[in-house]
Short mmCIF file of the C-alpha atoms (twelve columns), coordinates in Angstrom:
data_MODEL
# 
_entry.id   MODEL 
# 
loop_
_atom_site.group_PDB 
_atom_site.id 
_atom_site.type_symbol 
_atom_site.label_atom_id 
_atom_site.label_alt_id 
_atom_site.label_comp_id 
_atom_site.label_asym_id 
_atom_site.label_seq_id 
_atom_site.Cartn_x 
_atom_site.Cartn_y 
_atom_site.Cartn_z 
_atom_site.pdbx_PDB_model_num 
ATOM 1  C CA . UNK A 1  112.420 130.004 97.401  1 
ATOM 2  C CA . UNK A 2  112.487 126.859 99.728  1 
ATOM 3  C CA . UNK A 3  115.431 124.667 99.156  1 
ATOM 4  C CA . UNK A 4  114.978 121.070 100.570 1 
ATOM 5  C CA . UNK A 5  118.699 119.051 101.603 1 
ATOM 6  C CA . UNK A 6  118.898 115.554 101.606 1 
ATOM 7  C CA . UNK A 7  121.883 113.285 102.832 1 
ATOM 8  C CA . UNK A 8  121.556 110.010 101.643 1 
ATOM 9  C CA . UNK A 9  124.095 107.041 102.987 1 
ATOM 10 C CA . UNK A 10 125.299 103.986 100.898 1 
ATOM 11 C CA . UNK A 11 126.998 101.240 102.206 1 
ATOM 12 C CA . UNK A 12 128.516 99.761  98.680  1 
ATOM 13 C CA . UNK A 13 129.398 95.797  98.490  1 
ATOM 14 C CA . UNK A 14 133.191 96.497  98.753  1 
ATOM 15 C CA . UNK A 15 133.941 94.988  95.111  1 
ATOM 16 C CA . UNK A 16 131.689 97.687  93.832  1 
ATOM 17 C CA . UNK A 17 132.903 100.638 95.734  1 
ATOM 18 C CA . UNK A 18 134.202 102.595 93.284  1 
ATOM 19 C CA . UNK A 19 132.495 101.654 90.802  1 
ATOM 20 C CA . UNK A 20 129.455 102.879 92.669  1 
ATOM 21 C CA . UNK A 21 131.163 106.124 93.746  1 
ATOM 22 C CA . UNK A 22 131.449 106.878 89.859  1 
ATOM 23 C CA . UNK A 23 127.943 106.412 89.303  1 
ATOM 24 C CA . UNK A 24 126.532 108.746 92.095  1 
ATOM 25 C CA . UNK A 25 128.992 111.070 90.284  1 
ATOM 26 C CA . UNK A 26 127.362 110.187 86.780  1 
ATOM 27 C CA . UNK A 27 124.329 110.434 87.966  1 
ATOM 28 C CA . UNK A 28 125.027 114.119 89.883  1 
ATOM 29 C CA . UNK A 29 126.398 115.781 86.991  1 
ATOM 30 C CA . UNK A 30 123.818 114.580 84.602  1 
ATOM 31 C CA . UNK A 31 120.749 115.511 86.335  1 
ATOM 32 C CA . UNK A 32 119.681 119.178 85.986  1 
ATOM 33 C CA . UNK A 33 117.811 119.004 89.083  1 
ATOM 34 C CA . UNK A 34 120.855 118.413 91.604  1 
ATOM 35 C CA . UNK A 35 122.429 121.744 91.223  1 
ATOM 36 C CA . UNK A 36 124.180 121.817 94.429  1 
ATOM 37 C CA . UNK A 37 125.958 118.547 94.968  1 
ATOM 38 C CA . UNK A 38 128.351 116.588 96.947  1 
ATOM 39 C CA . UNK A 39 129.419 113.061 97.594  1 
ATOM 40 C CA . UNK A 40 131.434 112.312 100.698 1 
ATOM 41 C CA . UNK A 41 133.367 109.198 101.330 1 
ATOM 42 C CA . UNK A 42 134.250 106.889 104.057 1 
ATOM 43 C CA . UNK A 43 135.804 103.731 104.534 1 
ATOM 44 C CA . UNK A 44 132.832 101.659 103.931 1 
ATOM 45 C CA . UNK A 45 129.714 104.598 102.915 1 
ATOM 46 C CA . UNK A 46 129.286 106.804 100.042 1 
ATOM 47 C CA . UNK A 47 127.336 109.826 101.541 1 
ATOM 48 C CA . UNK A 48 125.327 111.403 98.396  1 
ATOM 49 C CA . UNK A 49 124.446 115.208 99.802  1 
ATOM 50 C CA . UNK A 50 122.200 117.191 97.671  1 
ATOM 51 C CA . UNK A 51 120.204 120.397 97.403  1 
ATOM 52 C CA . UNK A 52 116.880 120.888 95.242  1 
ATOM 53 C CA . UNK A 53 114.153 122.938 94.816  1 
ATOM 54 C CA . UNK A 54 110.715 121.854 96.577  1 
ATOM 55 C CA . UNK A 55 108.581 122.195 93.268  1 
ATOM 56 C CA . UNK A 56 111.002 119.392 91.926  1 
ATOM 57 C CA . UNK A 57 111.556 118.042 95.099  1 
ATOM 58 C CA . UNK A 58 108.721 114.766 94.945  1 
ATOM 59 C CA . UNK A 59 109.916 114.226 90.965  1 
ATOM 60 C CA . UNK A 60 113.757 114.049 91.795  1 
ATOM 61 C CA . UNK A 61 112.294 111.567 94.562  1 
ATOM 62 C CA . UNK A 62 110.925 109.322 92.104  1 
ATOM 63 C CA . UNK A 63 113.884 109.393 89.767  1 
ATOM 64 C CA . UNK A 64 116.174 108.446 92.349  1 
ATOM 65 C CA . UNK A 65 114.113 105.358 93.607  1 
ATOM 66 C CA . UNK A 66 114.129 104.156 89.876  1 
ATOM 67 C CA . UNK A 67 118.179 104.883 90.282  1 
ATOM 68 C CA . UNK A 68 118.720 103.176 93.391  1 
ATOM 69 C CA . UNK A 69 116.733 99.910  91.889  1 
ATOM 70 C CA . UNK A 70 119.816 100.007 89.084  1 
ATOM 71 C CA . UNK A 71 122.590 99.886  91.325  1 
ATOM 72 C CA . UNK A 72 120.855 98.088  94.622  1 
ATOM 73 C CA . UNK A 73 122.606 94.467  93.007  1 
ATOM 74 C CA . UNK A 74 126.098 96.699  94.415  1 
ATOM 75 C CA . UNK A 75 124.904 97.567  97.998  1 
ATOM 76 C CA . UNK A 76 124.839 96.290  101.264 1 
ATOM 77 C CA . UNK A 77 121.738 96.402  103.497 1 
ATOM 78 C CA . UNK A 78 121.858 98.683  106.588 1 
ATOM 79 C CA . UNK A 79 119.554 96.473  108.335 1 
ATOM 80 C CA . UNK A 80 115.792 95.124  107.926 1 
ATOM 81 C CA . UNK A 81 114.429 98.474  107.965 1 
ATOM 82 C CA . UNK A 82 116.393 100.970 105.970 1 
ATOM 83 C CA . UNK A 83 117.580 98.544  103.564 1 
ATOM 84 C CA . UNK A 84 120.022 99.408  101.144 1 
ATOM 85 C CA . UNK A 85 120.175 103.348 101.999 1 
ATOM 86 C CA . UNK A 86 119.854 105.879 105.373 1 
ATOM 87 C CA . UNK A 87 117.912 109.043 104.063 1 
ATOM 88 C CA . UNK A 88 117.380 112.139 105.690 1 
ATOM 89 C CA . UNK A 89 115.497 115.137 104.180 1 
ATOM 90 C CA . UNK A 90 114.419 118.660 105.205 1 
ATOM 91 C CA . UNK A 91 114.287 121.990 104.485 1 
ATOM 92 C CA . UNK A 92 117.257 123.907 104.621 1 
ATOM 93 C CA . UNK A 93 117.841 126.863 106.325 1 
ATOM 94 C CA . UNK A 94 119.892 130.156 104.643 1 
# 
């Protein structure tokens, strides 16, 4: 079964940090789809780190778009392009 990694980088507005942090954690544990989880810290990025299934892959995609557009009001932008998040995706390798 192909397993697809993504690492996705937040820079939260500082007055939301934690706040934010405990909503990527929220949102981790609730969703069925993230079975293999982290979140990594730093002194200004949340790093969300997750493994899926491709079949689910393109859904869980969606889903987290619709996230990110409830918790965007408590981010800082990386820059013109990126916006509000750095993503990187691919297949992982066991």
């Amino acid at each position: 079964m192909t397993k697809k990694l993504s690492i996705v980088r937040f820079k939260p507005k500082p007055e939301h940090f934690d706040e934010f942090v405990q909503l990527l954690k929220a949102r981790h544990e609730s969703d069925p789809a993230m079975t293999d989880t982290k979140i990594m810290t730093t002194d200004e990025e949340v790093v969300g780190i997750v493994v899926r299934n491709t079949k689910i892959f393109s859904e869980n995609v969606q889903s987290g778009v619709e996230y990110l557009n409830t918790v965007r009001h408590m981010l800082q932008e990386y820059d013109p392009v990126n916006r509000h998040t750095i993503p990187m995706t691919g297949d992982l390798v066991e």
